[in-house]
N, C-alpha and C positions, 0 to 999 in steps of 0.2 A: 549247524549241526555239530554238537559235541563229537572229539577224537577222544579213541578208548585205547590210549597204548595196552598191544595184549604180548605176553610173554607165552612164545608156541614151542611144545618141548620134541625133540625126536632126542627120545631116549631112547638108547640102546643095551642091551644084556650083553655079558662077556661069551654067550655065541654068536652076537652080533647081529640079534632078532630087533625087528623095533615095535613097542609097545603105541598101540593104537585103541582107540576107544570108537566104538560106533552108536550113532543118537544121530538125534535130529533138532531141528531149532525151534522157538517155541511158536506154537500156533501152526504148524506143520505135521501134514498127515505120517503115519509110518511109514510108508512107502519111499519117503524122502531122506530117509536115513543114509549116512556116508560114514566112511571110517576115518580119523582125526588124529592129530597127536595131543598127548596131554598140554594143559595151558589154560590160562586164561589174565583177566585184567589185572596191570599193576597198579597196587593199592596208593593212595595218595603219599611222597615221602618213599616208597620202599623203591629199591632199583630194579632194574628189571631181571640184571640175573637173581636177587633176592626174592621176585614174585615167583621166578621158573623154579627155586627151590621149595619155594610155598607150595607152589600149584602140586608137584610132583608128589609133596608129602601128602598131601591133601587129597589127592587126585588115584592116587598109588600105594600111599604106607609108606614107601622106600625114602632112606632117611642119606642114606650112605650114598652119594650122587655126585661125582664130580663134571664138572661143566667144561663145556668146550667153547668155541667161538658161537656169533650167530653168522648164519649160512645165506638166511635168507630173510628179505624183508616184503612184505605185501598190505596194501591196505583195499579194503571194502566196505560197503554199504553193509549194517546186518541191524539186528533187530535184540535186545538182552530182554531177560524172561522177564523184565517189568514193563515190558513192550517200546520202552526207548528206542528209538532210532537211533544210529550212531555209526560214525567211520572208524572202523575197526583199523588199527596201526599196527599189522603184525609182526610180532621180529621171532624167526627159528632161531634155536639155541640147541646147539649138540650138547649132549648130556649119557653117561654111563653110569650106569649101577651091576650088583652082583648079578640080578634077573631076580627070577621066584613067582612066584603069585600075588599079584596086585592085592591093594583092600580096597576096602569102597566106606571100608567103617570111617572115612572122614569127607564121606559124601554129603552137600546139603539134597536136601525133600526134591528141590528140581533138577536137580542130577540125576538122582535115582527113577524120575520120571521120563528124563528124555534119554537120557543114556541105556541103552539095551545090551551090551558086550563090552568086554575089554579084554584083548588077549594080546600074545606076543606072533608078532608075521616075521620067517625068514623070507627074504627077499623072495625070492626065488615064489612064493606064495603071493606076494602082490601082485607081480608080474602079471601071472594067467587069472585074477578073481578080476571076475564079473562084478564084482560090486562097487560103486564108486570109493573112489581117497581122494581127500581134501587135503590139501590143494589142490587146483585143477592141475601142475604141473608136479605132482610128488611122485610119479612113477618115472618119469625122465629125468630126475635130480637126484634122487635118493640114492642111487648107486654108486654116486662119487662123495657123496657124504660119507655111507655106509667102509667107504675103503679108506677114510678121512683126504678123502683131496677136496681139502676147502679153499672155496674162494678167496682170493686177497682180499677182498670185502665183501660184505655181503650183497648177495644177489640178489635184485629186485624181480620177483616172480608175478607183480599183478598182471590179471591180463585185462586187456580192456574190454567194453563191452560192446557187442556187436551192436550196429543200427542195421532195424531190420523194416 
């Protein structure tokens, strides 16, 4: 099975919100919807804080984005809307802009398909929502991101899968 190095963005705004996207993955009912950070695959050739500057412009409009380290790395099974299988090789990258209101004017057709929201969460808001966030461990980690105490290296967050 082919690896998909993906570049995974927690951007954050200068009140210190972080911008999240909520969708679902392809061939999956609404109901399965989770809330995300922006990202996606590095292009063949481009590096990967270079994809995390792509995706964000792409993903967001916001041009003006300084990067920070990545935090965290995880890889999984997942599926891309050409129905590929594929091992997803995630790596987070901290990232800051001014904030403002996202675009979507640089979404492709299946974006705008699985993607239903995108707004900015202060912490304090992810915390108490009932709704799922992806990663499975992004409410136990995000708080020492969000104060910038990052790891010496980055943190491997997969988790493994239960045998049931």
């Amino acid at each position: 099975m082919r690896e998909r190095l993906t570049a995974r963005v927690l951007l954050f705004d200068v009140q210190g919100r972080i911008l999240l996207l909520k969708g679902r993955l392809p061939n999956r009912p609404m109901h399965t919807s989770s809330w995300f950070t922006v990202g996606g695959g590095v292009e063949p050739g481009e590096t990967l804080e270079a994809a995390a500057l792509r995706e964000i412009a792409e993903e967001t409009g916001f041009e003006d984005v300084e990067l920070g380290p990545v935090v965290w790395t995880r890889e999984g099974l997942g599926e891309l809307v050409t129905g590929e299988k594929v091992i997803f090789k995630e790596h987070y990258i901290v990232a800051y802009c001014g904030g403002g209101e996202p675009s979507r004017e640089g979404w492709e057709d299946y974006e705008t398909d699985l993607i239903d929201d995108i707004r900015w969460w202060a912490l304090e808001e992810i915390v108490v929502t009932s709704d799922r966030v992806y990663p499975e461990r992004f409410r136990e980690l995000i708080g020492a991101v969000a104060a910038r105490d990052y790891p010496a290296s980055p943190l491997e967050i997969t988790i493994a899968p239960t045998v049931s």
